[in-house]
N, C-alpha and C positions, 0 to 999 in steps of 0.2 A: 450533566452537560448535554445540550441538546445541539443540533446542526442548526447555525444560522450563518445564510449565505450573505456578503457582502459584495454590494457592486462592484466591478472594476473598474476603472479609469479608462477611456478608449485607449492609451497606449498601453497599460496594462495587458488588455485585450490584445489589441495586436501586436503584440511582445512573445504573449502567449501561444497564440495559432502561429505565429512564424515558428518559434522553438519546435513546436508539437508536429510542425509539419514538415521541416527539417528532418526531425529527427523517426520521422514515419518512412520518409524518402530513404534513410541512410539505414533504415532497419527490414527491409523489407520481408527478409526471410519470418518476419516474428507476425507478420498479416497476409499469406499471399492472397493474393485473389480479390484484396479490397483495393481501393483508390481513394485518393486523399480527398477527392468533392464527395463522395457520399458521408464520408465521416464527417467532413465540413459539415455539410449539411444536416447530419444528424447533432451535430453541436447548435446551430444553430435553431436547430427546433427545439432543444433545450437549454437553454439560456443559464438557468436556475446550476444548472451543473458545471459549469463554465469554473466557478468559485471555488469548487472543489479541486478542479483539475491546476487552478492557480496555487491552491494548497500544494498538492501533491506537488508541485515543479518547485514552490518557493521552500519548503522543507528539506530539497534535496532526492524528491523520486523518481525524478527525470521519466514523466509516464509515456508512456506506448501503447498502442492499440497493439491486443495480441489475439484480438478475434473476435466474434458474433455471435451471443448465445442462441443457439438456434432456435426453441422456442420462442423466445420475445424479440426477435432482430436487434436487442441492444448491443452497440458497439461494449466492447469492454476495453476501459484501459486499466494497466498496471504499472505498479512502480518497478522499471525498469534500471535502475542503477545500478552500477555494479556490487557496490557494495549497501547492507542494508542503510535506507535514507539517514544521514547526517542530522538532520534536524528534528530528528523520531527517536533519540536513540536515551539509554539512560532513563526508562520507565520502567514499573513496574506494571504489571499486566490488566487490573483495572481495580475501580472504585475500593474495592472489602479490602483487596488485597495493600494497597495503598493502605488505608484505614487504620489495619493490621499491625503497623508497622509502627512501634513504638520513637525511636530517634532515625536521626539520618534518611529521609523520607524523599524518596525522588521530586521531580517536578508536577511531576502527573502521572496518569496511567495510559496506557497502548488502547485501552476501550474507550476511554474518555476522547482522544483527543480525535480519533478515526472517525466515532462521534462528531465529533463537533466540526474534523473538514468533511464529513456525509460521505466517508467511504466505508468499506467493509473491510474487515485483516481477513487475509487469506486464510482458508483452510489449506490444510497439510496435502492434501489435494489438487487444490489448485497453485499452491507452491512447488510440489512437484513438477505439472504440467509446465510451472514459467521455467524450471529447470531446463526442460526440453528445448526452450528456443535462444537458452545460455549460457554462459557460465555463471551463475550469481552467492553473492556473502561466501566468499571464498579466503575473508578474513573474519567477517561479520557473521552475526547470525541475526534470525528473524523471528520476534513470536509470532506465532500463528493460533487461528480460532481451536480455544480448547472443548473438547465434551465437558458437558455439566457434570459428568462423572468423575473425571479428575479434578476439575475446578472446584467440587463440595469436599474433595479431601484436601483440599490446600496446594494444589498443584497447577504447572501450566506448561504448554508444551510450546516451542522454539525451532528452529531449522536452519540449518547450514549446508554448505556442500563443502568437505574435504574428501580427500584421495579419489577425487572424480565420482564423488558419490552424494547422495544427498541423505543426510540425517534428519529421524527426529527426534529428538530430546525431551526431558522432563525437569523443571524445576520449583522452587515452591515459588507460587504467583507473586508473593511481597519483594523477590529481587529484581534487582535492575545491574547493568552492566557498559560500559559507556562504550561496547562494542556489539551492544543489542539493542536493534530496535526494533520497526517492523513495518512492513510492507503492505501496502492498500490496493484495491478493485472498485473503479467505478462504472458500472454501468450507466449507456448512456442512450 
């Protein structure tokens, strides 16, 4: 499954950048020091990304700009809901593992679909850092980017925050759970 962007609607569109901008204004502790025209404005240089960022919102990830990679000056958004996205959840972790799976076969996989809205699942890393500017899946949990090293033994790793703490987890990549999904990063 490859990433193929669809156009918006203009209201679509501006349905979007209102929600995104709303919710930039009401978050601010998660970007200081940016302001919502430069971000505009770097949406608008990238157009092609726009589709993604309507994925991530109509799924359920409620995204947020939570900072500027500072080598490439890309804004990064993430999926900022409280709980992992509603409309991601109940996969298993990709293609093989899928494959794998003789009955009772989820919808899809967490690599396929991230795929296909052209975002990245977080590493255990940068799920950490979104910890920092919240409280997040504090019912839910999140897969997160596993090493090929566990992934060739049949495994994949997951993240939550219970007792004010953030875990990482291990499971074998053909499960799915209908209070696991997973959380995306788009650079923009």
């Amino acid at each position: 499954m490859t990433h193929t962007s669809q156009p918006l609607s203009t209201e679509q569109r501006e349905t979007l950048l209102k929600t995104l901008k709303e919710r930039f204004a009401k978050h601010m502790h998660r970007h200081p020091g940016l302001d919502w025209e430069a971000v505009q404005a770097r949406i608008e240089t990238y157009p092609e990304k726009v589709w993604s960022l309507y994925e991530m919102e109509r799924t359920g990830g409620e995204p947020d700009v939570i900072g500027v990679d500072e080598t490439t000056g890309e804004i990064l958004f993430c999926d900022c809901s409280p709980e992992s996205p509603a409309g991601r959840r109940s996969l298993c972790y990709d293609r093989a593992a899928w494959e794998a799976r003789k009955e009772n076969k989820p919808a899809g996989s967490v690599m396929e679909m991230a795929e296909a809205m052209g975002i990245e699942l977080l590493t255990k890393e940068q799920y950490r850092a979104l910890q920092r500017l919240g409280e997040f899946d504090t019912k839910t949990s999140s897969w997160v980017k596993t090493p090929t090293s566990i992934r060739q033994l049949g495994g994949a790793l997951f993240c939550d925050r219970r007792y004010n703490t953030v875990f990482v987890y291990h499971n074998s990549a053909d499960s799915y759970y209908a209070s696991r999904g997973f959380r995306g990063l788009l650079r923009i």
